[in-house]
C-alpha positions in Angstrom: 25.5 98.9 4.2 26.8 97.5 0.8 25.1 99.1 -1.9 22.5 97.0 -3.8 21.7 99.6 -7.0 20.5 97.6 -10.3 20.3 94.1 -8.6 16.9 92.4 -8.5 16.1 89.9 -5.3 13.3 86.9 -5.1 12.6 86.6 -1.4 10.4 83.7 0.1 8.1 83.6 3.1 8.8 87.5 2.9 5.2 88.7 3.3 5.5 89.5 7.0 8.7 89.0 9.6 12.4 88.7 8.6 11.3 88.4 5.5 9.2 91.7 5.0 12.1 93.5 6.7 15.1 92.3 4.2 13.1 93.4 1.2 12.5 96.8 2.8 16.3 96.6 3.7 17.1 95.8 0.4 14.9 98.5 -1.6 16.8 100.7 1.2 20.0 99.5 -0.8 18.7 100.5 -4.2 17.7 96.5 -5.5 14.2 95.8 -7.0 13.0 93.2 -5.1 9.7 90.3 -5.5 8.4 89.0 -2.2 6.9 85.3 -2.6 4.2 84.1 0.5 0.9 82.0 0.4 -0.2 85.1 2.5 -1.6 86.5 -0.1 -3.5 89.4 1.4 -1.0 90.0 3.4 1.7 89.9 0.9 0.1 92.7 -1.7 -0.5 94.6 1.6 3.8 94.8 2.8 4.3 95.6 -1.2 1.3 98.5 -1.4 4.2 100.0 1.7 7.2 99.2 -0.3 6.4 101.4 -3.4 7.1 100.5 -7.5 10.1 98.7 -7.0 8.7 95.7 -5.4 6.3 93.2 -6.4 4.4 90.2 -5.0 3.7 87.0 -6.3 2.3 84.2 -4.5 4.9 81.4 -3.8 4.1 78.0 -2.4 8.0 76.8 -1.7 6.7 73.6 -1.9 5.1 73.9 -5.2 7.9 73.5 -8.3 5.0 75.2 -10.3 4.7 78.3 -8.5 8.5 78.6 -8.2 8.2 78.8 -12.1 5.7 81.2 -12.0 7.3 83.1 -9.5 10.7 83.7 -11.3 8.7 84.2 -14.9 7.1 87.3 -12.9 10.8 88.3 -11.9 11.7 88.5 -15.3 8.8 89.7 -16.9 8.6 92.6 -14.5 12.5 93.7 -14.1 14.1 91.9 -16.6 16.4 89.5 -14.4 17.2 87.6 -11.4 20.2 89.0 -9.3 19.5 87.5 -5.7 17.7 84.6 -4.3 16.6 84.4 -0.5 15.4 81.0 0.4 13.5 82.4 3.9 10.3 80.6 4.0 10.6 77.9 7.0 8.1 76.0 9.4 8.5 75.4 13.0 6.1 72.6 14.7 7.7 73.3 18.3 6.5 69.5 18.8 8.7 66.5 21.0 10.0 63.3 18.7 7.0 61.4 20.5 4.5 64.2 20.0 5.1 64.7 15.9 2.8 62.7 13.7 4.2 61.0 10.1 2.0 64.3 8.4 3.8 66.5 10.5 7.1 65.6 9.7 6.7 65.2 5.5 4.8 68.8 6.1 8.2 70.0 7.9 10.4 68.4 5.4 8.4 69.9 2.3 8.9 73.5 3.9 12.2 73.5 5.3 14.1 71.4 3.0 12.3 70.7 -0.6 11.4 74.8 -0.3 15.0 75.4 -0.6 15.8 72.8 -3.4 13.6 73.9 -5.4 14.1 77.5 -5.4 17.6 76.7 -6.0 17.1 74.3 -8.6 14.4 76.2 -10.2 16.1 79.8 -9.9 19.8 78.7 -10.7 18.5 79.8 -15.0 18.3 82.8 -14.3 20.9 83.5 -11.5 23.6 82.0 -13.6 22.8 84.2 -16.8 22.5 87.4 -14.8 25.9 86.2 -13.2 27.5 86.2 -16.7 27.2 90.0 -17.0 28.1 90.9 -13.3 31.6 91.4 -11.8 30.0 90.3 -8.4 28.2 87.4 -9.5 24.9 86.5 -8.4 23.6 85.2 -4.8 21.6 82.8 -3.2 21.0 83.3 0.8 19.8 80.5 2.4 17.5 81.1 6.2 18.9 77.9 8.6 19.0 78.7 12.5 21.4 78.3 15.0 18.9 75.4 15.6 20.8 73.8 13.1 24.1 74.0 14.2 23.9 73.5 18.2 20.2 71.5 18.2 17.3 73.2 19.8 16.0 71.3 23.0 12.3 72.4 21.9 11.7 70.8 18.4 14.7 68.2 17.4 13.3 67.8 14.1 13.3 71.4 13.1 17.0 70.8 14.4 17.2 67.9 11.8 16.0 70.4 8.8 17.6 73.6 9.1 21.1 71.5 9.6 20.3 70.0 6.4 20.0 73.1 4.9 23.2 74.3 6.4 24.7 71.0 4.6 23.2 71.7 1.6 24.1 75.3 1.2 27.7 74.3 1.7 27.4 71.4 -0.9 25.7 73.7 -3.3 28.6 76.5 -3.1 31.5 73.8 -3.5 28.9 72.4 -6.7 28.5 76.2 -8.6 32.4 76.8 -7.7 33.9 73.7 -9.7 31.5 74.8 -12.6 32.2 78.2 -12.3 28.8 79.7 -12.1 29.7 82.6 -10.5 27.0 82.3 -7.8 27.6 82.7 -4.3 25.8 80.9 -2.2 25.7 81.4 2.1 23.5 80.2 5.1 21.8 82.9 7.5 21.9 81.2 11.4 18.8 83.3 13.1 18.2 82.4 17.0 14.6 83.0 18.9 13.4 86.6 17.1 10.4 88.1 18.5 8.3 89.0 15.0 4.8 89.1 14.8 4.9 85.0 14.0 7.3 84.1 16.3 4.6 83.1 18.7 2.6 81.1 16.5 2.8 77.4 16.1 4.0 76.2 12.6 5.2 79.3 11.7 8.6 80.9 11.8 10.2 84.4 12.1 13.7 85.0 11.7 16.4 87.5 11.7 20.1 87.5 11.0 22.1 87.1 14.3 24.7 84.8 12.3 26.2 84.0 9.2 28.1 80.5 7.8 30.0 81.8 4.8 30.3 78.7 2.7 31.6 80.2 -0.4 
């Protein structure tokens, strides 16, 4: 595995799943890493495992003030932001007949507005630490194969995590004519078996597939 040492990660929905396992993967590699999660409890709990090099902050993707807050803590606590992981996602497992108008703007607000605004909010601060690495910075983006072949059990979850595949391409072509030096890529997980994976609303995730935009 590619070495990590001196890079520092912001992962979403990372409290428990996919998410818990790249930041242990990625303290593995030597990078600092900050797990965001409204699971609060459970979120202090998977650092308290992961030792001095990771930290938690709580992280509503949804919320453009605790994605501030969130990358203030990054900073504050090592100094800059090398990596970005946009994993937090909802799954409603509902029929097009069977999803209510709530259902669908909470689905959206996850899926899609999650990952604006942690791109949007992090690109500061991936774009200065980019300046003073020969690699660049990164920005990793959770879609699902869902997204690229359809999934015959919830269409619109389909409908998000394509847009996300979309927008990850877009956003690569975007930082490459203004030379930004950020790489941005989509992750394509199928069905995972994770402690959430059962759980309606709620999605795992691991990485069976990658879309290299950039």
């Amino acid at each position: 595995m590619n070495r990590l040492d001196g890079k520092v990660a912001l992962i979403s929905g990372a409290a428990r799943g996919i998410g818990a396992e790249t930041a242990r993967l990625m303290l593995e590699a030597g990078a600092k890493v900050v797990i965001g999660d409204v699971l609060d409890e459970r979120g202090r709990e998977t650092v308290r495992g992961l030792g001095d090099a990771a930290l938690y902050a709580h992280l509503d993707v949804t919320a453009e003030a605790d994605w501030n807050a969130a990358i203030a803590a990054v900073r504050d606590r090592f100094g800059k932001l090398d990596i970005l992981l946009n994993n937090a996602g909802l799954f409603l497992g509902k029929d097009i007949e069977n999803v209510s108008l709530d259902e669908w703007h909470r689905l959206c607000a996850v899926n899609l507005t999650g990952v604006f605004l942690g791109t949007k909010l992090a690109l500061p601060a991936l774009r200065e630490a980019a300046q003073t690495s020969p690699a660049g910075s990164a920005i990793v983006n959770l879609a699902s194969t869902a997204g690229i072949v359809g999934s015959t059990q919830d269409p619109l979850y389909s409908m998000t995590k394509g847009g996300v595949t979309l927008f990850t391409k877009s956003a690569a072509l975007e930082f490459a004519r203004k030379g930004y030096k950020i790489r941005v890529n989509s992750m394509h997980p199928g069905t995972i078996d994770t402690d959430q994976g059962d759980r309606e609303g709620e999605v795992g995730g691991s990485v069976v597939g990658v879309a290299l935009s950039y």
